[in-house]
N, C-alpha and C positions, 0 to 999 in steps of 0.2 A: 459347093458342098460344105465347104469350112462355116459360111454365113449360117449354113440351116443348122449344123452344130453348136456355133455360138447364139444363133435366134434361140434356139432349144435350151442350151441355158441358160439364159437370160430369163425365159420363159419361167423354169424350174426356179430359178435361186427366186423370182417374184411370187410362185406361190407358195413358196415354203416360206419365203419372209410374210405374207400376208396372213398363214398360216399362225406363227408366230405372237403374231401380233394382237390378230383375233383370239387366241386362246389368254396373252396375256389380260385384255380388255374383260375377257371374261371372268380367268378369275380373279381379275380388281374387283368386277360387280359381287362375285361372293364373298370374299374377303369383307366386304364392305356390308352387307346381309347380315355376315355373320357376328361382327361386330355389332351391328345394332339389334343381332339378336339376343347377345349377351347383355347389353346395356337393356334390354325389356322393353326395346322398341318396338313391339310389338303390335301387329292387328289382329283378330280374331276371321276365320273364316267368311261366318256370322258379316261383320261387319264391312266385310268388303266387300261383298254379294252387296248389301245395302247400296253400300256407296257408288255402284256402277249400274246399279236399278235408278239410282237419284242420275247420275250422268247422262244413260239413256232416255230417261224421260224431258230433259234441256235439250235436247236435240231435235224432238219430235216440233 
């Protein structure tokens, strides 16, 4: 019984740490967005539709 208490938290503190972790990664990706949103790193809608019309057609 004791094993399936500490399996169980073992379990738990693993998915709160991956948890963690995953939300940190994500918001590096915004942080990092946001940034280059300020900087006027910018695409236009417009132009990424373009760009993934050009990508799909390399493919075919």
């Amino acid at each position: 019984m004791a094993s399936n208490v500490s399996d169980h938290n073992v379990y738990i503190l693993g998915a709160i740490t991956n948890y963690i972790e995953l939300h940190a990664y994500q918001d590096s990706l915004v942080r990092s967005g946001l940034q280059q949103m300020n900087e006027g790193r910018l695409i236009a809608h417009e132009e990424v539709v373009v760009r993934i019309k050009k990508i799909g057609r390399g493919r075919k």
